[in-house]
NURO-983064 format. One record per residue (C-alpha): x, y, z. Coordinates in steps of 0.5 Angstrom, whole numbers, plus 2048, in hexadecimal, padded with zeros to 3 digits. Layout:
<rs>
<r px="X" py="Y" pz="Z"/>
...
</rs>
This chain:
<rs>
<r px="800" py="800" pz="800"/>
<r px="803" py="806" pz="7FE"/>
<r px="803" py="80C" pz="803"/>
<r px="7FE" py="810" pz="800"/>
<r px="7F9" py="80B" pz="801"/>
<r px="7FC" py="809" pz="807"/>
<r px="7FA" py="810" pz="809"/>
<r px="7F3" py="812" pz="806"/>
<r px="7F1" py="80B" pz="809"/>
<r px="7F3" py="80D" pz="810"/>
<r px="7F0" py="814" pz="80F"/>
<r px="7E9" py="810" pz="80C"/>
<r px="7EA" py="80C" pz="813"/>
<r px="7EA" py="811" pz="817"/>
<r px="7E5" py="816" pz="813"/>
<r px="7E0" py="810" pz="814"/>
<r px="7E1" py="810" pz="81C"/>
<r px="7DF" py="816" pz="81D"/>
<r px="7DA" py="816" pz="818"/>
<r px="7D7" py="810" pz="81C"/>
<r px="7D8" py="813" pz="823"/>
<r px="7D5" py="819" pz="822"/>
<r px="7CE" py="817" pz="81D"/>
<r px="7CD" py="810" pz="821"/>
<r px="7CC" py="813" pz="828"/>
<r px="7C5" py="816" pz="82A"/>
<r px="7C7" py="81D" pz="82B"/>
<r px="7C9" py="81D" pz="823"/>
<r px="7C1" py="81E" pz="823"/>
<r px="7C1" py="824" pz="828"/>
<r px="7C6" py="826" pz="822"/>
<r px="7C2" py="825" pz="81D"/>
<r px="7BC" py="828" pz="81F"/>
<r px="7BF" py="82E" pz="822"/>
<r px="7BB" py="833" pz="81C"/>
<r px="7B6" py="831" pz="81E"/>
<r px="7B7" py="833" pz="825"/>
<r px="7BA" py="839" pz="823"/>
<r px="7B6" py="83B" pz="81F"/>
<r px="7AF" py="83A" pz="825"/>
<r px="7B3" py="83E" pz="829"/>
<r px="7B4" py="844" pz="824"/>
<r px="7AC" py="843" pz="822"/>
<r px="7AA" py="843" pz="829"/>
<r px="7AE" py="84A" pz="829"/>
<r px="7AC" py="84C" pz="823"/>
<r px="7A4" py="84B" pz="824"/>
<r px="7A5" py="84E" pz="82A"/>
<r px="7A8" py="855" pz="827"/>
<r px="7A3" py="854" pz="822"/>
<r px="79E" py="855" pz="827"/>
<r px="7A0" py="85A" pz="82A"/>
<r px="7A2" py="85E" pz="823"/>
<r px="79B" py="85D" pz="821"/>
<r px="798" py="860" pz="828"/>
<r px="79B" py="866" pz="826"/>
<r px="79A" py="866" pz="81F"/>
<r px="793" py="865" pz="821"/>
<r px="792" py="86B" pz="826"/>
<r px="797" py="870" pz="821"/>
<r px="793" py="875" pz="81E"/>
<r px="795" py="87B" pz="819"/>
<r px="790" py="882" pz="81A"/>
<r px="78E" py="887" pz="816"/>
<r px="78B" py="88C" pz="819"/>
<r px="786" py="890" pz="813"/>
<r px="77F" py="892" pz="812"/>
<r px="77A" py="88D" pz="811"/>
<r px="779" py="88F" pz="808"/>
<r px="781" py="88D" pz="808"/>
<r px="780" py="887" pz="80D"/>
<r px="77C" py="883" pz="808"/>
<r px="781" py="885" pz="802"/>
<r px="787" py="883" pz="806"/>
<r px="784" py="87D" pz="809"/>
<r px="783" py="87B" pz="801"/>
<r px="789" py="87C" pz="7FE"/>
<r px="78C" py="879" pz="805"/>
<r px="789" py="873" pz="802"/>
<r px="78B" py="874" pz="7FB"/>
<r px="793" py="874" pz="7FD"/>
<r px="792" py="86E" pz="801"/>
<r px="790" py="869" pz="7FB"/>
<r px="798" py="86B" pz="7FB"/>
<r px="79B" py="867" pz="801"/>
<r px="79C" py="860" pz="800"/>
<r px="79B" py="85E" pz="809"/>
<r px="799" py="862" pz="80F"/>
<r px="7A1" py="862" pz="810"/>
<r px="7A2" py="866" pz="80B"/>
<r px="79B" py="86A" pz="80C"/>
<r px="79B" py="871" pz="80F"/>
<r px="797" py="870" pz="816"/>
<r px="790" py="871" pz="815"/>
<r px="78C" py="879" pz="814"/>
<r px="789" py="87C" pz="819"/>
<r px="785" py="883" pz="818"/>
<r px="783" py="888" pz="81E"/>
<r px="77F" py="88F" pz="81D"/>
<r px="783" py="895" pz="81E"/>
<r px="783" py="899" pz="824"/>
<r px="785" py="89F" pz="827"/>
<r px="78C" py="89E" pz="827"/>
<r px="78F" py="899" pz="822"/>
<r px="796" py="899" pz="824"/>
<r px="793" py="897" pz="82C"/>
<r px="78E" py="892" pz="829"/>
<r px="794" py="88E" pz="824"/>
<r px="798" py="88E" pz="82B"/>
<r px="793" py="88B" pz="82E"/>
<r px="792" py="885" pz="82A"/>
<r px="798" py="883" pz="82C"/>
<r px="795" py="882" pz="833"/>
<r px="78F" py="87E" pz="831"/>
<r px="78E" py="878" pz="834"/>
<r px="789" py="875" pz="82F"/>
<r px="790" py="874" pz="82A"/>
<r px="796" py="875" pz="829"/>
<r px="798" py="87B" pz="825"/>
<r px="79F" py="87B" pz="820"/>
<r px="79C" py="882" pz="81C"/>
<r px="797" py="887" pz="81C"/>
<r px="796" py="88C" pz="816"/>
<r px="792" py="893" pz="816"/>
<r px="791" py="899" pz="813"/>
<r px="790" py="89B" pz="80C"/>
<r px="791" py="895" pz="807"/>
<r px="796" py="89A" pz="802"/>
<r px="79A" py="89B" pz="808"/>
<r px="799" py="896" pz="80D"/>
<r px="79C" py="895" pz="814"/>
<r px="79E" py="88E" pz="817"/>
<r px="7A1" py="88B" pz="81F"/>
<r px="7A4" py="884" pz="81E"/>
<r px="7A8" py="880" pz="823"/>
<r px="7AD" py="87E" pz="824"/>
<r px="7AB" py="879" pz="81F"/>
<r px="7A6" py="87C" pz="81B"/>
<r px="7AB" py="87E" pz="815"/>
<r px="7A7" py="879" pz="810"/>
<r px="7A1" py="87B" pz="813"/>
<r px="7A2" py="882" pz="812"/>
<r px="7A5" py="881" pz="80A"/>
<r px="79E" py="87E" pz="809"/>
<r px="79A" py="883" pz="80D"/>
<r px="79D" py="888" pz="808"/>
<r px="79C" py="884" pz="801"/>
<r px="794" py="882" pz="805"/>
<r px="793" py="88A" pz="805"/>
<r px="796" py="88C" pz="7FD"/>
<r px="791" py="886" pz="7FB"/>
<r px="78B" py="888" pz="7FF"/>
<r px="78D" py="890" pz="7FC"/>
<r px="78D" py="88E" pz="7F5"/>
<r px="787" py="88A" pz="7F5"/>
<r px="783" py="890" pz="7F9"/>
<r px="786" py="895" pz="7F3"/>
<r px="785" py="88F" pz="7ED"/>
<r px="77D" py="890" pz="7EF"/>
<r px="77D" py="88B" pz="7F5"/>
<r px="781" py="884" pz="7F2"/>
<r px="787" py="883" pz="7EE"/>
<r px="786" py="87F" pz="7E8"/>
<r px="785" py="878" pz="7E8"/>
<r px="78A" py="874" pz="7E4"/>
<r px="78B" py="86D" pz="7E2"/>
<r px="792" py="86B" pz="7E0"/>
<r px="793" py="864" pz="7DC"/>
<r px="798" py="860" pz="7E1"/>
<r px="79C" py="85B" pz="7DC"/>
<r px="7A1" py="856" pz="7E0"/>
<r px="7A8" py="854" pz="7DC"/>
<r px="7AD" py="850" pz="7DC"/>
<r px="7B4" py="851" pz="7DD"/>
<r px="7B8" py="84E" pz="7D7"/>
<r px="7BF" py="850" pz="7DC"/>
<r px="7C1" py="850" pz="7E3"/>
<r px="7C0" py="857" pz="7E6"/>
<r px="7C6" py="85A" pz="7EA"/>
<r px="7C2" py="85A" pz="7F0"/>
<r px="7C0" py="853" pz="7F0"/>
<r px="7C7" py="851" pz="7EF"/>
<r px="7C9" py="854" pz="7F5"/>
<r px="7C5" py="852" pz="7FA"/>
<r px="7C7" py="84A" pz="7F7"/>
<r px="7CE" py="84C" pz="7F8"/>
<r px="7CB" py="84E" pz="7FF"/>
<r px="7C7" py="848" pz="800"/>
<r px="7CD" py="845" pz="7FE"/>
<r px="7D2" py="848" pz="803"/>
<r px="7CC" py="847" pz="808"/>
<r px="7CB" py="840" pz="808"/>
<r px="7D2" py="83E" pz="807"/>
<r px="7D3" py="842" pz="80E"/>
<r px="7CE" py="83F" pz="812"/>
<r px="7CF" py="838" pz="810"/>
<r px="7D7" py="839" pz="812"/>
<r px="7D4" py="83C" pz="818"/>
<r px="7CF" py="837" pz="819"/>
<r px="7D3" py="831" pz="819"/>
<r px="7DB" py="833" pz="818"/>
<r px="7DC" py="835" pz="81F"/>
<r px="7DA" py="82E" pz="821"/>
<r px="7E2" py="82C" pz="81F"/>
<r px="7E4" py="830" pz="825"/>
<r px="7E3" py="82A" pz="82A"/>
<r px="7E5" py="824" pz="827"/>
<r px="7EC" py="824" pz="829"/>
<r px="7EA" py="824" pz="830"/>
<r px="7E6" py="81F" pz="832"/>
<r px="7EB" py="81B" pz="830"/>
<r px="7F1" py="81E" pz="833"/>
<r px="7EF" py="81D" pz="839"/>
<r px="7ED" py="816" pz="837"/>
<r px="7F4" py="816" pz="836"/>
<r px="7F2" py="812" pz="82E"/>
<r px="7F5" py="818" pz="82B"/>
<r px="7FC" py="814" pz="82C"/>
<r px="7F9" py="80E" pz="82A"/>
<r px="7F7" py="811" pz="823"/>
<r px="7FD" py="815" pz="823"/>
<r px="802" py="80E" pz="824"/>
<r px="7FE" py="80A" pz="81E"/>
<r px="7FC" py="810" pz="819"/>
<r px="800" py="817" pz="818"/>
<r px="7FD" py="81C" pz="81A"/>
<r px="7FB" py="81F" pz="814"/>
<r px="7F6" py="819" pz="813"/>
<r px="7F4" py="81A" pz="819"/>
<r px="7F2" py="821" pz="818"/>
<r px="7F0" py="820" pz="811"/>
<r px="7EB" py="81B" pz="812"/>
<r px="7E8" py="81E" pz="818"/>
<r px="7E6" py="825" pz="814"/>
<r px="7E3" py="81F" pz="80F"/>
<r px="7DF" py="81B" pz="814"/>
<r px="7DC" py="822" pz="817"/>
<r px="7DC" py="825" pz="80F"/>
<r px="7D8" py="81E" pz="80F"/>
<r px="7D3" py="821" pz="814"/>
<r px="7D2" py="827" pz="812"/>
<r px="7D0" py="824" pz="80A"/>
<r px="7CB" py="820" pz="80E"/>
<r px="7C8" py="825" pz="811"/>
<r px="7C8" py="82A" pz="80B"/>
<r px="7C5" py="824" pz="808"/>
<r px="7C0" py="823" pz="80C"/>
<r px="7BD" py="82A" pz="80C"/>
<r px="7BE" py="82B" pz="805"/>
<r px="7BA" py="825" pz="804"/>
<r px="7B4" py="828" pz="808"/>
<r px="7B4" py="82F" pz="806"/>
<r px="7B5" py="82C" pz="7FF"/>
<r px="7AE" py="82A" pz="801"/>
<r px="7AB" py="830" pz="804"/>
<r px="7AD" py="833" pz="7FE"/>
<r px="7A8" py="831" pz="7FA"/>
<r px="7A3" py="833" pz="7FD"/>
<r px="7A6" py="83A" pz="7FD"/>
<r px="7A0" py="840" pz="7F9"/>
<r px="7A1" py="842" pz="7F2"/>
<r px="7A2" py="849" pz="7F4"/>
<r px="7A8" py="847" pz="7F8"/>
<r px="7AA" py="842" pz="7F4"/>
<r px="7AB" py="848" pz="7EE"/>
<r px="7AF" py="84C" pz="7F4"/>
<r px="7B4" py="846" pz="7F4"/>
<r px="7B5" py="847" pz="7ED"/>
<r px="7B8" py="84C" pz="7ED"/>
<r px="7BD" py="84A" pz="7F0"/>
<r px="7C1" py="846" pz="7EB"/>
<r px="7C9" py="846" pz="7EC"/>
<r px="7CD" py="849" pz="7E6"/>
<r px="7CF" py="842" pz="7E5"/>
<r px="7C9" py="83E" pz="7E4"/>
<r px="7C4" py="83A" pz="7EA"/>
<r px="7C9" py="834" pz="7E8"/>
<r px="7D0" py="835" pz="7E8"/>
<r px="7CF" py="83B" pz="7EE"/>
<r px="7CC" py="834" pz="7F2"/>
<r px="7D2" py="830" pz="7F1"/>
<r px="7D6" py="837" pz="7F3"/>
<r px="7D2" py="838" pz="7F9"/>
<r px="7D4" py="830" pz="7FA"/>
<r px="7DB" py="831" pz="7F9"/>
<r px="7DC" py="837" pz="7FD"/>
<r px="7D7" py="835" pz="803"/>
<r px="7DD" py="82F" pz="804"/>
<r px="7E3" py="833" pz="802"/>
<r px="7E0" py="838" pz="808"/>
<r px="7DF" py="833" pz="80D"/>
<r px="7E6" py="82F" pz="80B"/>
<r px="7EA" py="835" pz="80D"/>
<r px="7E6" py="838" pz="813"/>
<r px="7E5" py="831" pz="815"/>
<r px="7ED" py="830" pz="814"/>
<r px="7EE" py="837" pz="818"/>
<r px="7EA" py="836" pz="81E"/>
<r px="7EC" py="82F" pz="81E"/>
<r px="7F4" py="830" pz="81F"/>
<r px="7F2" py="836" pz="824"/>
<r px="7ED" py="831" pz="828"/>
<r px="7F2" py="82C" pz="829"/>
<r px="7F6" py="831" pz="82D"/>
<r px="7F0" py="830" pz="831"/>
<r px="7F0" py="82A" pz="837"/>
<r px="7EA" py="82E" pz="83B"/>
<r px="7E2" py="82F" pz="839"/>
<r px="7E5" py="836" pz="83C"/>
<r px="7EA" py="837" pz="838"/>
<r px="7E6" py="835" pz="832"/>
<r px="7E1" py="839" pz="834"/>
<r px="7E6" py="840" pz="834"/>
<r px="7E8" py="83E" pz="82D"/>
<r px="7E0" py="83F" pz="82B"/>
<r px="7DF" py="846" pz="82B"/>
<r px="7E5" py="847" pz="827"/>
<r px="7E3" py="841" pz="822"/>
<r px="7DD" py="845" pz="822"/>
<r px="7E1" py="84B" pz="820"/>
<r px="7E4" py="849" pz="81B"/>
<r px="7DF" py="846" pz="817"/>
<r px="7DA" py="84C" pz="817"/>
<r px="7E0" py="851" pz="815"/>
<r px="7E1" py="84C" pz="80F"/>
<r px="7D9" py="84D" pz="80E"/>
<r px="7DA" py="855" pz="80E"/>
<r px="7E0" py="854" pz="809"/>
<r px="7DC" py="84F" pz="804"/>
<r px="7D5" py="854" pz="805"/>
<r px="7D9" py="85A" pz="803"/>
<r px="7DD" py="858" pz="7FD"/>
<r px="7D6" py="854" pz="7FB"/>
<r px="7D4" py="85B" pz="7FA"/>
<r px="7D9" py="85E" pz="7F6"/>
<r px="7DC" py="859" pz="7F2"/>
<r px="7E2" py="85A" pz="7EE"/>
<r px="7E5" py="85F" pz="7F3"/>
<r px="7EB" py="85E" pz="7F6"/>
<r px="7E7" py="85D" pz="7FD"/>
<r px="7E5" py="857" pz="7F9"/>
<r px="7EA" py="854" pz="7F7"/>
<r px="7EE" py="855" pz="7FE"/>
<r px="7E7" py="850" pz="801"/>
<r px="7E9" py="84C" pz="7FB"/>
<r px="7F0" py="84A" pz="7FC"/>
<r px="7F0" py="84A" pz="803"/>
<r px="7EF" py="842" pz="806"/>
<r px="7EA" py="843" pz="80B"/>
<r px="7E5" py="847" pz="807"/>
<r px="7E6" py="845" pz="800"/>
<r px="7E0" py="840" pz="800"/>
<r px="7DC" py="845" pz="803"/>
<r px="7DD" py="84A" pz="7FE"/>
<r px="7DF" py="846" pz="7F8"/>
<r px="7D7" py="843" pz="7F9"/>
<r px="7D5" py="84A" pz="7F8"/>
<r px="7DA" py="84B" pz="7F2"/>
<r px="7D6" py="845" pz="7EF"/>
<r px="7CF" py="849" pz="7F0"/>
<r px="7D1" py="84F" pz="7ED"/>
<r px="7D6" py="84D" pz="7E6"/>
<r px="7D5" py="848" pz="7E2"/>
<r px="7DD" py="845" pz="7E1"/>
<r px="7DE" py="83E" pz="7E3"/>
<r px="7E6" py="83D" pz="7E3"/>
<r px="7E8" py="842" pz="7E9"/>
<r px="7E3" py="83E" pz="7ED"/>
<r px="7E8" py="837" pz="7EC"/>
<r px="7ED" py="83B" pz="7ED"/>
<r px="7EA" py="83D" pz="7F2"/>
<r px="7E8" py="836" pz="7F6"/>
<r px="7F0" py="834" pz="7F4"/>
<r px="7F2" py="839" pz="7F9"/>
<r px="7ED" py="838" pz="7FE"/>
<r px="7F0" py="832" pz="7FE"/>
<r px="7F7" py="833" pz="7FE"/>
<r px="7F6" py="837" pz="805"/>
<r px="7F1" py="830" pz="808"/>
<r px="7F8" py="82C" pz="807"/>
<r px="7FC" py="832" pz="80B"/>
<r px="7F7" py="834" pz="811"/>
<r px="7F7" py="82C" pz="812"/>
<r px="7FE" py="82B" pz="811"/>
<r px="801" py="831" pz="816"/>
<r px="7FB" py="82E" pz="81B"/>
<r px="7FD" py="828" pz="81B"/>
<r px="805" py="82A" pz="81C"/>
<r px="802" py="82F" pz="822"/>
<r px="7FF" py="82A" pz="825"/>
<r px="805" py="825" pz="824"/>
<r px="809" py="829" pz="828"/>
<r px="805" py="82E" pz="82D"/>
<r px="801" py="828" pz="82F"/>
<r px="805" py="821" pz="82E"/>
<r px="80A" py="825" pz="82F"/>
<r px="80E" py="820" pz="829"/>
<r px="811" py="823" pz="823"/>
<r px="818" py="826" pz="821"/>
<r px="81B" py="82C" pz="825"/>
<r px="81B" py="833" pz="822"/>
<r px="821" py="834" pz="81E"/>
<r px="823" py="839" pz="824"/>
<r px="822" py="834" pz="829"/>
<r px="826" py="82F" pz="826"/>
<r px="82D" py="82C" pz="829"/>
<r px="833" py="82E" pz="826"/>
<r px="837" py="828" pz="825"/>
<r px="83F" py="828" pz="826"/>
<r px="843" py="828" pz="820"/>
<r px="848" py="822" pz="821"/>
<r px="84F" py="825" pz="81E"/>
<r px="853" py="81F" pz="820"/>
<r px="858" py="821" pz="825"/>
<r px="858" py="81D" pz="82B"/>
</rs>
């Protein structure tokens, strides 16, 4: 057997162990099921936000106070401008009108001290001129108020109401990718890469722990070299990680089909520089080649680690570096071809990220390969420079630094 195949086979062997030792454990299913998890008590929040927002949405209203003719003009163009809104999110607060009083400026000023709803904006005064109170987040509120009085005054002037027109609404289909629709592919590009590594990277931090406190370490270290050891266990928890993006890729494969048209349409949109099939197998490509390299980094630094509390020390800066290389990769997505881009491009640690983002925003195929050879070169580093780190700080074996090393007499033959 040669000693390349000596060494794939033990890496393969050490791979499957972890492999097993991680999915055949009941823990594995707590692992598996984690979104769902998060993602109930991101709903619970959510729901519970959303009711407290529409509480207040329910009670905000915006006030104009005009006499009763006005009224029931602004109160048809304040319908009119509403067809315009898609959601009550985006939709001014509800139109309430009071009758003048004495003192106008006083009777605006008490609105916002009513009880029966909670005021953003008040309008008085001539419509030509008009004046308007907003709070501290009544500017939108106020912008409408204004826009509402130019509509009532020109259908006041137009005799009573503005002409009626019907437009011809034609939907079309794009025959290229929109600038803004490859943008936000290469976004979701750098986004998903991102929260999968964050997701399921930093799990490689631990795996040498246990095990040196097991005191298995040495044994694998006496029968395999050390760089198999560390290759096969990124293997075995990049073996993990596929299982899992697998298995929720499945089931949102599923709950994709019975997504509306209309979003559907919107998801469109979105179609890479590349095309659906070749960003696919780029995405693939790029989610491995990110998860191998911060999976070799955090492994070589976690195997420094003999403690849960050194390893937990080490996750916050673990954790730092990935979203840095996420705000690189974002940036240099959108702006590709500048000097930010190819920094993000030619730097290891973000490379996949913003090479994902390249690949959403222009159509050339080779500097991908290219750029999935680097990314590889830097895996065979990072696992090299780990394994002789832990050799010699950990095992405390290997040969001595060149300005440690003991001299040698030299022999000049005098007795």
């Amino acid at each position: 057997m040669t000693r390349l195949r000596r060494t794939l086979r033990q890496t393969l062997t050490i791979a499957r162990r972890d492999f097993v030792a991680t999915v055949y454990t009941p823990i594995f299913l707590l692992f598996l099921l984690a979104p769902v998890i998060m993602g109930s008590f991101g709903a619970v929040g959510g729901l519970g936000a959303q009711s407290v927002a529409e509480g207040s949405a329910d009670r905000a209203r915006i006030v104009a106070i005009v006499p009763d003719a006005q009224a029931r003009a602004m109160i048809a163009a304040d319908a009119r401008l509403r067809t315009g809104f898609r959601g009550r999110d985006e939709a001014p607060a509800e139109l309430v009108t009071l009758r003048p009083g004495a003192d106008l400026p006083a009777q605006a000023r008490a609105a916002f001290a009513s009880r029966q709803f909670d005021t953003s904006a008040v309008l008085f005064g001539p419509l030509h001129r008009p004046h308007i109170l907003y709070g501290p987040r009544g500017g939108r509120s106020a912008v409408y108020l204004e826009l509402l009085a130019q509509t009532t005054l020109a259908a006041e002037r137009l005799g009573g109401a503005l002409p009626a027109v019907t437009a011809i609404k034609l939907p079309i289909q794009r025959t290229r990718t929109t600038t803004g629709g490859r943008n936000q592919s290469a976004f979701l590009a750098v986004f998903g890469i991102f929260f999968l590594t964050l997701f399921l990277a930093g799990q490689v931090v631990g795996t040498m722990a246990e095990e040196r406190n097991n005191k298995v370490i040495e044994v694998l270290a006496a029968a395999v070299p050390l760089e198999s050891v560390f290759l096969g266990k990124l293997l075995g928890m990049f073996g993990v990680a596929l299982l899992f993006v697998g298995f929720w890729a499945t089931i949102i494969g599923q709950i994709g089909s019975f997504v509306p048209p209309a979003v559907a349409a919107g998801f469109a949109e979105l179609t890479p520089a590349v095309g659906p099939g070749a960003f696919a197998l780029l995405f693939a490509g790029y989610f491995a080649m990110a998860y191998l390299l911060l999976g070799s980094v955090f492994l070589g630094v976690g195997a420094q680690a003999s403690t849960p509390r050194e390893i937990q020390m080490l996750s916050l800066p673990i954790t730092i570096v990935q979203v840095a290389m996420f705000a690189l990769a974002t940036a240099a997505a959108s702006q590709p071809g500048t000097n930010l881009a190819r920094i993000a491009e030619i730097f290891p640690l973000s490379s996949p990220f913003a090479m994902a983002g390249r690949a959403a925003n222009t159509p050339e195929l080779w500097p991908h390969f290219a750029a999935l050879a680097w990314q590889a070169l830097w895996v065979a580093i990072f696992i090299t420079l780990g394994a002789r780190a832990f050799r010699r700080g950990v095992l405390q074996s290997g040969s001595a630094r060149w300005w440690r090393r003991k001299r040698q007499p030299i022999d000049m033959g005098v007795s």
